[in-house]
TORKOLLO-352055 format. One record per residue (C-alpha): residue in three letters; x, y, z. Coordinates in steps of 0.05 Angstrom, whole numbers, padded with zeros to 5 digits, always signed. Example, Ala and Ser with C-alpha at 12.3 -4.5 7.8 and 13.67 -1.06 7.14 Angstrom:
BEGIN
ALA+00246-00090+00156 SER+00273-00021+00143 
***
This chain:
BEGIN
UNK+00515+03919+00602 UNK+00494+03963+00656 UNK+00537+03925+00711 UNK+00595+03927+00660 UNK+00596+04003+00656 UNK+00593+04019+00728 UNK+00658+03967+00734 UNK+00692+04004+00682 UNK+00677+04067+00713 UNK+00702+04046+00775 UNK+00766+04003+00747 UNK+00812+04056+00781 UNK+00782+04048+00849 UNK+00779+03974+00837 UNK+00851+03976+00825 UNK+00869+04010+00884 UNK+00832+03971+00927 UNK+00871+03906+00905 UNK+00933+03936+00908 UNK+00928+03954+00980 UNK+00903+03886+00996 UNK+00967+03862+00965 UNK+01007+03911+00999 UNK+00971+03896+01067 UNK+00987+03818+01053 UNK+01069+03841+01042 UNK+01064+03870+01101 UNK+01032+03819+01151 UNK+01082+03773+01129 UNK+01142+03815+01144 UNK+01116+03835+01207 UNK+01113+03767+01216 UNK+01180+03749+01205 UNK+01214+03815+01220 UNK+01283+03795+01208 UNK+01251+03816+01135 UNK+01247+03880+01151 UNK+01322+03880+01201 UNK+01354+03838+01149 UNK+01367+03799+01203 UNK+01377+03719+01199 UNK+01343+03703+01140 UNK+01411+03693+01103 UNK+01453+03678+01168 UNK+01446+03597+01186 UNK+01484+03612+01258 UNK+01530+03681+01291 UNK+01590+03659+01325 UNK+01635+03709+01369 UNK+01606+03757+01323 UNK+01626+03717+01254 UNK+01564+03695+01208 UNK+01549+03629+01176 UNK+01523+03645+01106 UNK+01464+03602+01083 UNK+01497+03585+01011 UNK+01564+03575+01034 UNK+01525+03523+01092 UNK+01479+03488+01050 UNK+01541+03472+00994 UNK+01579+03443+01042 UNK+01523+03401+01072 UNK+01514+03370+01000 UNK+01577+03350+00995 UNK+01579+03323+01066 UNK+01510+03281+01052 UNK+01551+03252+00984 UNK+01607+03233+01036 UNK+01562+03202+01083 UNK+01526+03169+01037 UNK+01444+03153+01018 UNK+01421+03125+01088 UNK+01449+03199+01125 UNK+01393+03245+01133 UNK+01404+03318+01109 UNK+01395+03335+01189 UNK+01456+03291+01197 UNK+01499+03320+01150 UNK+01468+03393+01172 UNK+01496+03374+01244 UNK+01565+03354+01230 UNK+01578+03415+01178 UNK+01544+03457+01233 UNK+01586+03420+01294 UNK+01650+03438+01246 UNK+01633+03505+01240 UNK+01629+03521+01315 UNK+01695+03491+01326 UNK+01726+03534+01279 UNK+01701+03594+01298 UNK+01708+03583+01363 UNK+01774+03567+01360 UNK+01789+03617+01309 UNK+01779+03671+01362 UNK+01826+03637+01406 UNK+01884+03635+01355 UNK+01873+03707+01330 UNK+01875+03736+01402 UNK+01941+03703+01410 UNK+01965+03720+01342 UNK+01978+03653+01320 UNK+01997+03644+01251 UNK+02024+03590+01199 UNK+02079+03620+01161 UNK+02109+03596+01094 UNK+02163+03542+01118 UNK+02123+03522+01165 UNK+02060+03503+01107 UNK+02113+03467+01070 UNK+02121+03422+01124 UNK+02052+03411+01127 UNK+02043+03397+01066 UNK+02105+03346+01057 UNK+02069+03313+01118 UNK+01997+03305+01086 UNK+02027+03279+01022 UNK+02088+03245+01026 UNK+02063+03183+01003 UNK+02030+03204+00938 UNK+02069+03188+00870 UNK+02052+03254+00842 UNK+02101+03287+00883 UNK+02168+03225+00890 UNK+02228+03232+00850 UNK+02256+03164+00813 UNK+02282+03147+00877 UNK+02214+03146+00919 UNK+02231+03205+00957 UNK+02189+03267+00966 UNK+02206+03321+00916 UNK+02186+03389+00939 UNK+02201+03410+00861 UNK+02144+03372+00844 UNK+02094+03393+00892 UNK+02104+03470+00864 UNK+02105+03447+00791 UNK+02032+03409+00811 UNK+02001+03471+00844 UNK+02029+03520+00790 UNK+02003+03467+00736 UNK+01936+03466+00770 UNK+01928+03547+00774 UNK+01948+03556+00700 UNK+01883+03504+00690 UNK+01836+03528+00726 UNK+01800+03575+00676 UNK+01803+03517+00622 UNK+01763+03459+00607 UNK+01800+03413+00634 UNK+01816+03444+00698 UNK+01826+03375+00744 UNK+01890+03335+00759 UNK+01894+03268+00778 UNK+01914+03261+00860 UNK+01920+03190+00880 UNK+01860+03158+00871 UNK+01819+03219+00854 UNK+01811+03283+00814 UNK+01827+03355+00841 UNK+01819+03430+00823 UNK+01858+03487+00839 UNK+01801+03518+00879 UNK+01798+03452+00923 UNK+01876+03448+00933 UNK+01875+03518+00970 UNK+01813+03502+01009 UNK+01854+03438+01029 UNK+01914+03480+01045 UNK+01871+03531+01082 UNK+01846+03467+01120 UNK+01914+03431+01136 UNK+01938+03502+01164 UNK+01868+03504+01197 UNK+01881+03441+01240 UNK+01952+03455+01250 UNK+01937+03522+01288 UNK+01886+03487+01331 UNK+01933+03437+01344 UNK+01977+03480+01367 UNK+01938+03517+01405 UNK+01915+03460+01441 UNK+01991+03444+01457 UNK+02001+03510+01484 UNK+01948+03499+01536 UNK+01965+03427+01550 UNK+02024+03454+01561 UNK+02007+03484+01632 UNK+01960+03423+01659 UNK+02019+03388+01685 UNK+02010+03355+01748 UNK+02051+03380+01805 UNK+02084+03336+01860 UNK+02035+03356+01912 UNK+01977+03340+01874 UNK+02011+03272+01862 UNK+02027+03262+01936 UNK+01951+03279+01944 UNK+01933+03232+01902 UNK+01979+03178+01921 UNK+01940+03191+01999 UNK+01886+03187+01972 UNK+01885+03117+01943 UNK+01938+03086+01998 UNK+01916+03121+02063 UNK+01853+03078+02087 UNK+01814+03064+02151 UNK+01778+03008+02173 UNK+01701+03032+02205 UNK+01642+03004+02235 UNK+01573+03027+02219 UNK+01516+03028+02222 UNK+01445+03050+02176 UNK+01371+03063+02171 UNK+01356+03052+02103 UNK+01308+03111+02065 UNK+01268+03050+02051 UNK+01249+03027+02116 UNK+01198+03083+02112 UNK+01136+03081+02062 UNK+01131+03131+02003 UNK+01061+03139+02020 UNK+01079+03162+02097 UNK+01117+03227+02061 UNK+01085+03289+02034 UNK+01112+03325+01976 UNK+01078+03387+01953 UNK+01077+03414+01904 UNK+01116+03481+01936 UNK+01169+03428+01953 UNK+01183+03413+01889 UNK+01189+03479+01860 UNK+01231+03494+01921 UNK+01281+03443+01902 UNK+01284+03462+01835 UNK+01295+03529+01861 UNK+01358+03504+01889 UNK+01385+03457+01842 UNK+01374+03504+01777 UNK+01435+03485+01746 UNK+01405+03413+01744 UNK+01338+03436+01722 UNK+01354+03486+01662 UNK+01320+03464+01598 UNK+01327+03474+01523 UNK+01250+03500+01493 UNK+01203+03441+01478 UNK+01138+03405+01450 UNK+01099+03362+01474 UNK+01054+03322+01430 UNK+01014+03264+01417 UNK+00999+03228+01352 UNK+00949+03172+01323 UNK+00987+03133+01264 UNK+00941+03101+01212 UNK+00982+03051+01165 UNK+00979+03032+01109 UNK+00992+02949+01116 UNK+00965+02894+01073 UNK+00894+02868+01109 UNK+00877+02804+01111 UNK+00837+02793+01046 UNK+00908+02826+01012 UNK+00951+02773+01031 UNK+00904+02724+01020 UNK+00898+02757+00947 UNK+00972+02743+00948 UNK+00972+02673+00961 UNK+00915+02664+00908 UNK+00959+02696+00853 UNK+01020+02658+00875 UNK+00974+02594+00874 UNK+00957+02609+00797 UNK+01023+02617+00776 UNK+01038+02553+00812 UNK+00990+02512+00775 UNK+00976+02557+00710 UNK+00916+02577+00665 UNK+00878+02568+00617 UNK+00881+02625+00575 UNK+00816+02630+00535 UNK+00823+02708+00515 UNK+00850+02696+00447 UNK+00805+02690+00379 UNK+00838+02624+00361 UNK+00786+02564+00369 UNK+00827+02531+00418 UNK+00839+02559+00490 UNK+00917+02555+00504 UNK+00942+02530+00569 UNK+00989+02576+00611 UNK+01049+02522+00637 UNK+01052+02542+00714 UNK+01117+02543+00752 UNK+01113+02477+00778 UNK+01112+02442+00709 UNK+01153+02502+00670 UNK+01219+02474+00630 UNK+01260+02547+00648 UNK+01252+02564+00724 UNK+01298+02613+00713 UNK+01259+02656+00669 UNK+01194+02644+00695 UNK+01224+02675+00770 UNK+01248+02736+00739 UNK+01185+02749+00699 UNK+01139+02738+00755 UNK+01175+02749+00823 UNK+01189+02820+00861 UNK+01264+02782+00875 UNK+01316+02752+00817 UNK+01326+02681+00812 UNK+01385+02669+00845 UNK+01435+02624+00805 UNK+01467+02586+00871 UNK+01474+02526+00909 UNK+01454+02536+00984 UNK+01455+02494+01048 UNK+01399+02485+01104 UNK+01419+02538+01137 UNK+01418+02594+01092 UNK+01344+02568+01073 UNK+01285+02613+01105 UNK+01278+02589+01173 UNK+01203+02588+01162 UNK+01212+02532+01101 UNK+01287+02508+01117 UNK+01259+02436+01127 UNK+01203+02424+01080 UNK+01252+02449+01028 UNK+01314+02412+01041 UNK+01274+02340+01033 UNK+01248+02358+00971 UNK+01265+02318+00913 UNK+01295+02365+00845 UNK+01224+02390+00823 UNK+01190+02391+00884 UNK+01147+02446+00903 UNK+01133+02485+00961 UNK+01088+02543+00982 UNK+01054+02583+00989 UNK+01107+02603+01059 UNK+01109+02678+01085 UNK+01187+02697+01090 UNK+01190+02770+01127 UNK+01158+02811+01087 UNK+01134+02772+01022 UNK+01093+02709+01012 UNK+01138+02655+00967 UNK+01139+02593+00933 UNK+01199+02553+00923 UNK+01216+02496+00875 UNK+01280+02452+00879 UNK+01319+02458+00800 UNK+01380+02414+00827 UNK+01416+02393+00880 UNK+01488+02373+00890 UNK+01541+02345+00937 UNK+01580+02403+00969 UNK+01634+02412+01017 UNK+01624+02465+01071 UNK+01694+02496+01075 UNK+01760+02499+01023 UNK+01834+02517+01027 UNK+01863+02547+00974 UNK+01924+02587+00952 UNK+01917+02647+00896 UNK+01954+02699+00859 UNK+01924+02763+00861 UNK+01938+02811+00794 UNK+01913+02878+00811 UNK+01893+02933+00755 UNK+01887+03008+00756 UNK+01819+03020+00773 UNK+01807+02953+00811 UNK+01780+02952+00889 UNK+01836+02970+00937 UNK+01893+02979+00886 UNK+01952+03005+00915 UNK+01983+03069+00879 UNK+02038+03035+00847 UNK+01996+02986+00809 UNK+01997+03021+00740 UNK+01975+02953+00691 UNK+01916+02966+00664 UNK+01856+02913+00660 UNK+01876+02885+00600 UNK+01949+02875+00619 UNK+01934+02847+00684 UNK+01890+02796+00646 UNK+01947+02780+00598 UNK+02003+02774+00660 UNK+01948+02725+00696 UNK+01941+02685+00641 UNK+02016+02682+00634 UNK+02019+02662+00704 UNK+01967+02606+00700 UNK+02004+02569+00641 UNK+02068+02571+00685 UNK+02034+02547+00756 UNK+02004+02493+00709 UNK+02062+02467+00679 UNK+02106+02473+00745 UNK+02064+02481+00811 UNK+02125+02491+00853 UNK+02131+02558+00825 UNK+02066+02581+00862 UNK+02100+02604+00923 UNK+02157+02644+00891 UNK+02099+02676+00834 UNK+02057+02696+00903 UNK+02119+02736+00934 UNK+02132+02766+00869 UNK+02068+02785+00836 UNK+02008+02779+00895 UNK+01968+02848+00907 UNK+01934+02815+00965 UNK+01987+02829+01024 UNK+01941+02788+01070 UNK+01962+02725+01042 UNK+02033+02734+01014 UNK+02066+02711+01071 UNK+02030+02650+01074 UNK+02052+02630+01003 UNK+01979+02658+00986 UNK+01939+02604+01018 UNK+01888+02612+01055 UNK+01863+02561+01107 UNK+01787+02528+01114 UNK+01740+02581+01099 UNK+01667+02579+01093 UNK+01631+02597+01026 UNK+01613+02674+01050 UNK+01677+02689+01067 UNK+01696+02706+00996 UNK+01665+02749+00947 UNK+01618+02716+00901 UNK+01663+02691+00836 UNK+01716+02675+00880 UNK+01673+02628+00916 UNK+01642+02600+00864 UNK+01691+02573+00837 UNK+01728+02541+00898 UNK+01667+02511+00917 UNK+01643+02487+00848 UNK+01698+02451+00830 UNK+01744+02402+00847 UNK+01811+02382+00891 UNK+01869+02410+00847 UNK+01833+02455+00799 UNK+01871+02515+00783 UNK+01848+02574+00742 UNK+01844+02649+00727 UNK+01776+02688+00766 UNK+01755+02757+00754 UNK+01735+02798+00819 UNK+01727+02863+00838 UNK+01807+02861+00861 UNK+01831+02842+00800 UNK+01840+02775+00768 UNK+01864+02716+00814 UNK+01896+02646+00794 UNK+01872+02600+00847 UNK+01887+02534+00862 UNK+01836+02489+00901 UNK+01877+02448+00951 UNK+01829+02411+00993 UNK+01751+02409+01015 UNK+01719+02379+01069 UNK+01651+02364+01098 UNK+01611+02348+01044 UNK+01529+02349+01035 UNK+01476+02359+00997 UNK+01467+02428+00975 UNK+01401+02448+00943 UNK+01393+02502+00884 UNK+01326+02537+00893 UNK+01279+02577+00845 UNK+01233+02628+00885 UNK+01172+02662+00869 UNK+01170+02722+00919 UNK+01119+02772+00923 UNK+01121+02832+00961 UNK+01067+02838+01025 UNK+01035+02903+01014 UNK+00975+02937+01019 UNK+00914+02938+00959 UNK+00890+03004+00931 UNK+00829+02984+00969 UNK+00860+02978+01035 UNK+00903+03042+01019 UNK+00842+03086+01007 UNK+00804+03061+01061 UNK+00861+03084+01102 UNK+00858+03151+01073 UNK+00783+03154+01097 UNK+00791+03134+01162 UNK+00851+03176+01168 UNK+00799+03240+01142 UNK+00738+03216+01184 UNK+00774+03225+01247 UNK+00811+03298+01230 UNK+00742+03318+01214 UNK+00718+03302+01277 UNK+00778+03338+01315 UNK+00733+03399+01295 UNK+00687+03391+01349 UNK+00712+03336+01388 UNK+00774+03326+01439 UNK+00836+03293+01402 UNK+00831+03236+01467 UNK+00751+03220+01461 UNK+00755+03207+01391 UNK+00814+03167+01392 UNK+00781+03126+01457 UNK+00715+03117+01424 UNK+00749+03095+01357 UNK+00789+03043+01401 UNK+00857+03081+01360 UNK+00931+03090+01408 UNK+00949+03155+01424 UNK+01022+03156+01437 UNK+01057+03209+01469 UNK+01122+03240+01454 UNK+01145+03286+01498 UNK+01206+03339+01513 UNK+01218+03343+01426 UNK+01279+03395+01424 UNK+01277+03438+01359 UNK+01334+03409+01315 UNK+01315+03342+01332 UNK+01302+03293+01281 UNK+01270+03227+01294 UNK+01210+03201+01330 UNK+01196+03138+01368 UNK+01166+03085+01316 UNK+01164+03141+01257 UNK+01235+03145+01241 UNK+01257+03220+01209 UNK+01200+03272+01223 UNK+01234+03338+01212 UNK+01166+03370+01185 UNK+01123+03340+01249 UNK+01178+03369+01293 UNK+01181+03441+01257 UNK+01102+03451+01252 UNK+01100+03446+01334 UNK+01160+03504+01340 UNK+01116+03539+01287 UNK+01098+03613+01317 UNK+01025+03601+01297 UNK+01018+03537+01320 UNK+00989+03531+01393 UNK+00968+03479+01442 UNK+00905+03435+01425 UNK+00935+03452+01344 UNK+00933+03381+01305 UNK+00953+03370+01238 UNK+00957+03305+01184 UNK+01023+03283+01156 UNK+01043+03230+01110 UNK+01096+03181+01146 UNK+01157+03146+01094 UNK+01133+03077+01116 UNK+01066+03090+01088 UNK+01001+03118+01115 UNK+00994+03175+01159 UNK+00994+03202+01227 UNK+00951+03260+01265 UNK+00998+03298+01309 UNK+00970+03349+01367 UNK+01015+03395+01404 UNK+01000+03384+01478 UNK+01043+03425+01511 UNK+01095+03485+01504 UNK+01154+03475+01548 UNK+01202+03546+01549 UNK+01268+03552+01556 UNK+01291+03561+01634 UNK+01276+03519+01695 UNK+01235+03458+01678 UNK+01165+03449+01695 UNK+01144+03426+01758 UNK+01107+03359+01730 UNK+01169+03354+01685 UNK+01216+03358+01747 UNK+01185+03313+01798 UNK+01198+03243+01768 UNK+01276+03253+01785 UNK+01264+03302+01848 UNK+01212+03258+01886 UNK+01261+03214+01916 UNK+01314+03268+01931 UNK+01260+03299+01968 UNK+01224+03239+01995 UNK+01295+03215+02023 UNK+01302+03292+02057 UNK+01242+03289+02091 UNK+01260+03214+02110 UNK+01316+03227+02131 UNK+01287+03277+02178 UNK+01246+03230+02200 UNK+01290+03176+02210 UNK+01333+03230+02255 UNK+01271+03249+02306 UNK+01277+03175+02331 UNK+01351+03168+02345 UNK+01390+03190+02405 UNK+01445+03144+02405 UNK+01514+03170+02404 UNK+01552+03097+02389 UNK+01545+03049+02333 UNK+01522+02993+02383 UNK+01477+03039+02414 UNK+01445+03065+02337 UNK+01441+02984+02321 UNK+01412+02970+02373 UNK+01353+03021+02389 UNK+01338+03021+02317 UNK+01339+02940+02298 UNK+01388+02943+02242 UNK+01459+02907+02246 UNK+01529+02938+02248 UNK+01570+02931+02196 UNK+01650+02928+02187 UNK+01681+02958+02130 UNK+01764+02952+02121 UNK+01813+02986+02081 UNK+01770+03038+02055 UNK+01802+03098+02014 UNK+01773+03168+01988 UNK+01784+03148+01915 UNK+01739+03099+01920 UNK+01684+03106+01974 UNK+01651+03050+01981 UNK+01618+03011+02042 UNK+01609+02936+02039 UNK+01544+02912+02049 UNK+01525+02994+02032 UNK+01554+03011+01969 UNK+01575+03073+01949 UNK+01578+03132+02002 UNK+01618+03193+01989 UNK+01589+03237+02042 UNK+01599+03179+02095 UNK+01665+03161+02080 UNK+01693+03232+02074 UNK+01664+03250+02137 UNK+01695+03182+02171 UNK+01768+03202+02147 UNK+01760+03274+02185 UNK+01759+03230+02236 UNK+01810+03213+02290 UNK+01820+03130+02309 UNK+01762+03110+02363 UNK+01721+03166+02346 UNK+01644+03162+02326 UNK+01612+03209+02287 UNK+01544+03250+02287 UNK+01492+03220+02242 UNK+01496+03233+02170 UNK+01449+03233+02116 UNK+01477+03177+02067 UNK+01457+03162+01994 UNK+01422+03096+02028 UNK+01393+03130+02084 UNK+01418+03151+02155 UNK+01488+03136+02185 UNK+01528+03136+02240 UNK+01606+03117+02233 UNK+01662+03098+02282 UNK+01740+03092+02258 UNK+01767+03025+02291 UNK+01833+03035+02253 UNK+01875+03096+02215 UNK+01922+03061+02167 UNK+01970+03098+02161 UNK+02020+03096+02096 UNK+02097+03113+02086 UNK+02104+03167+02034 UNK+02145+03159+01969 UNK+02221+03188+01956 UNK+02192+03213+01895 UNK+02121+03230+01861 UNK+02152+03243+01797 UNK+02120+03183+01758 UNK+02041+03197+01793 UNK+02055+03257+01767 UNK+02074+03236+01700 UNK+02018+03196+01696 UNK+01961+03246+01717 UNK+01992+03295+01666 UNK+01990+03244+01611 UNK+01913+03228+01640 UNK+01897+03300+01640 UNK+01923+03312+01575 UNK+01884+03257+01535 UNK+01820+03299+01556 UNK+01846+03363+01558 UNK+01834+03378+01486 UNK+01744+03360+01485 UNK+01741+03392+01558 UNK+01784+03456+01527 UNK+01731+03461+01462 UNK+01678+03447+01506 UNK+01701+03502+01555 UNK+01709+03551+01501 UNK+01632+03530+01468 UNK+01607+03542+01533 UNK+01634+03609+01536 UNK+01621+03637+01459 UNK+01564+03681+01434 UNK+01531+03634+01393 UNK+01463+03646+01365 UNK+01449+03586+01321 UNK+01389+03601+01268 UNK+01391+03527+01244 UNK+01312+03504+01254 UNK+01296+03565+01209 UNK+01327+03527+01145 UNK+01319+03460+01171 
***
């Protein structure tokens, strides 16, 4: 009681103190992140020339972009494209408003006749576009938009009035960058001279004789580079050294895969339902016998009560068998049994329920009858289902009675445009070429069987008009069951996973995984919006925990991987924006450097001044090299040599050159023959054609051009 007075009596200093600890807790964590305090980025995903990208406004339209893209694209994909979108437009934005660019109202008429000429919403009885119509839609749309039904049907889908001005704002969006990029195309025209240039270039040639010391006549291991050379080099190449921030890091993957004892748990449970029980659990008398799947009446049933996959209600050749069991199967007589077999990624057993004759292509000739609704209806189909079902059955009763009426019933009733001008027929196909009911039926039937087949198109009268290659075919009832790991194995993952982060405590990341005989695989140069890792797939959270501000070198951390299991990830190295590192640079600038000093080397021991002088002293043949131009400057027997060949073609004929330092190594050149070449009347057409070259890649080297040159700060890895 005595301890519980004092605390009373001391409640207001009690509460004080935990109030400032609170209030000292706010505050580390804005200091932290100080844009908190600036009200900085934390809303802003990227600035462009000045304009923000709003988080909400970003992350909406990366939803709807990952429902676009569908469920395999990553929310990193979607982020990017939205992202890569947004940069254009802003970027190009700044462009258009400097020069005042604008889309007026006659002008986004035209547009939008353009975009949607084609849709019936907006033809007259006569098929043609009906600008009428187009203002009745968008005035019918705004007058719905605060009501409960605030959609109208467009084509094939449903619209609001909110999304038809963010599609206007869009179509006027492209058609200012469009012209802006016409404006600029507009003064990359190739001039005559740069044609007549050109047209040298490629048509004026000389024939030489030369000679070389390759780079590699001298040994790596004779050449010293330092590490001062290095840095040196990248000194003066910066433009080819500058790097984006990075991470280096290492990881140790524990997975979670079935053991050894699992899959032979597998095989034992497959074996039992093979053979079957007795089932003595039950307070009858009698123990009751479990019929197993070899000896069961209904395969059918038994498969899809006790397999991971379907029974599958098909007859199959040899070839689509698993490769592992193709043979053993295919010689089975109808209730013949095989298995246990692995097949990828599940153990199986198989049994033969019936086999047939079968041929292995068909030609046939149909009628498709489309519906609203069905796969790849065209607008102007307006039957629905049920009407297209009565019209085929219609249809069928009059092929029937008079077959010559197919062809005529095809030109004037078919949907499927890739067979109407072939009277509907199509030619020897083999049974995956059409979708399933279609195929079954022209394969499961006979010569001159005609009759009505639903699809996902609609409802086709087909008529089978021959088959060829026949064999057996086998119909096959699997067992499958899925190879994974036991709870066991699973948790003894887990353990081994936690025994060796426990030891990171005191131990290096390297010894442990040495001593525990475990990989350690590197993964370096990780750029901060990337998204996938060699052999893990998508590892967004791996990837933001390294550019974490309180994560530093020697820093590991456990994380679960999709494929099951886990991986221990240490961040080895911080790489910052700028130059690259030294070690990071010297796997590409070794052998510029190497062939420098080479080639310096090379140079000490020559003092011809002739190409038979240079072969000669230095044990290397002369070469001969004809007709070669600037456009294309290569040596034969050398390959490609810029520097050579432009120094050759300052050159006048008979003269020899000084030695030059080649791609291959050292060179000395003599000009046996200037070819000279007649000039054209006219250039007009090279010039035609650069202009039409240079405007094909005018518009990504223009955007690219203008990216280069924006204020971008880009926020992304703080939301992603």
């Amino acid at each position: 009681m005595a301890v519980l007075n004092k605390i009373r009596k001391q409640s207001l200093v009690l509460i004080a103190v935990i109030a400032m600890a609170l209030f000292s807790f706010v505050l580390a964590d804005l200091f932290k992140n100080t844009d908190a305090l600036t009200g900085g980025s934390q809303d802003v995903v990227a600035t462009i020339n000045g304009t923000d990208i709003n988080r909400e406004g970003f992350m909406n339209r990366v939803e709807a972009i990952q429902r676009q893209l569908g469920p395999n694209a990553t929310s990193t994909q979607a982020m990017n494209r939205v992202y890569d979108q947004e940069v254009r437009k802003a970027v190009l934005q700044t462009q258009i408003e400097a020069l005042g660019l604008s889309i007026e109202k006659d002008q986004m008429r035209d547009l939008l006749k353009q975009n949607f000429s084609s849709y019936p919403e907006f033809l007259n009885e006569a098929g043609i576009f009906d600008e009428n119509k187009l203002t009745e839609f968008i005035a019918n749309l705004k007058s719905i938009q605060n009501t409960n039904i605030n959609r109208a049907p467009l084509g094939n889908f449903q619209i609001n009035y909110n999304e038809w001005v963010n599609n206007e704002q869009s179509i006027a969006a492209r058609a200012l960058e469009q012209e802006y990029y016409s404006m600029v195309k507009a003064g990359l025209n190739n001039t005559l001279a740069e044609a007549e240039v050109d047209y040298m270039l490629e048509n004026s040639t000389i024939d030489l004789k030369f000679a070389y010391v390759p780079y590699t006549s001298i040994a790596d291991s004779l050449v010293d580079v330092t590490k001062a050379d290095i840095t040196k080099f990248i000194s003066n190449n910066k433009s080819k050294y500058e790097v984006d921030a990075s991470r280096d890091i290492a990881f140790v993957e524990f997975k979670e895969v079935a053991s050894v004892d699992d899959e032979n748990d597998i095989k034992t449970e497959l074996l039992d339902l093979l053979v079957g029980k007795t089932d003595n659990t039950t307070t009858t008398e009698v123990d009751e016998t479990v019929v197993g799947f070899k000896d069961v009446a209904n395969a059918e049933e038994f498969v899809n009560l006790n397999s991971d996959e379907k029974f599958v209600d098909e007859f199959v050749f040899k070839s689509s068998l698993p490769k592992t069991a193709a043979d053993s199967l295919y010689n089975l007589n109808v209730g013949g049994v095989y298995g246990p077999y692995k097949d990828a990624d599940f153990f199986k057993i198989s049994r033969v329920v019936a086999n047939k004759q079968m041929p292995d292509s068909v030609k046939v000739r149909h009628i498709l009858i489309s519906h609203v609704g069905a796969s790849s209806a065209k607008p102007e189909v307006v039957q629905t289902e049920a009407e297209a079902k009565k019209t085929a059955d219609s249809v069928l009763a009059i092929v029937r009675a008079n077959p010559s009426k197919f062809p005529e019933l095809v030109t004037a009733l078919s949907s499927d445009q890739g067979s109407v001008n072939k009277g509907g027929e199509y030619d020897f196909h083999p049974k995956t070429q059409m979708v399933k009911p279609f195929s079954d039926f022209e394969f499961n039937n006979k010569v001159g069987d005609i009759d009505v087949v639903k699809t996902v198109f609609g409802f086709h009268i087909i008529e089978i008009l021959d088959q060829k290659n026949f064999s057996k075919a086998i119909k096959v009832a699997t067992i499958a069951r899925k190879i994974e790991p036991s709870e066991k194995t699973i948790d003894q993952v887990f353990n081994t996973a936690s025994k060796f982060e426990l030891a990171l405590q005191k131990e290096d990341f390297q010894d442990i995984a040495k001593e525990r005989d475990l990989e350690v695989k590197p993964v370096n140069n990780v750029k901060i919006l990337d998204e996938t890792m060699p052999g893990l797939g998508s590892q967004r959270p791996i990837i933001r925990w390294a550019f974490e501000d309180g994560t530093k070198v020697g820093d590991y951390k456990r994380f679960s991987i999709p494929s099951g299991g886990y991986v221990i990830v240490q961040l080895v190295k911080i790489n910052k924006e700028g130059l690259m590192s030294v070690e990071n640079a010297s796997a590409s600038a070794l052998t510029e450097i190497r062939n420098e000093k080479k080639a310096k080397l090379i140079r000490e021991k020559i003092s011809a001044t002739t190409v038979d002088e240079f072969s000669k002293n230095q044990s290397v043949g002369s070469n001969i090299a004809s007709a070669v131009n600037m456009k294309n400057p290569t040596l034969s027997g050398a390959g490609k040599e810029p520097l050579v060949v432009g120094t050759a073609f300052g050159l006048k004929e008979g003269d020899t050159s000084q030695l030059i330092n080649g791609t291959k190594g050292v060179f000395i050149v003599e000009v046996t023959k200037v070819n000279e070449v007649a000039g054209l009347d006219n250039y007009q057409a090279i010039a035609n054609r650069l202009s039409a070259a240079r405007a094909a890649s005018a518009q990504t080297k223009i955007f690219n051009a203008l990216k280069e040159a924006a204020d971008i700060e880009d926020n992304r890895a703080n939301f992603y």
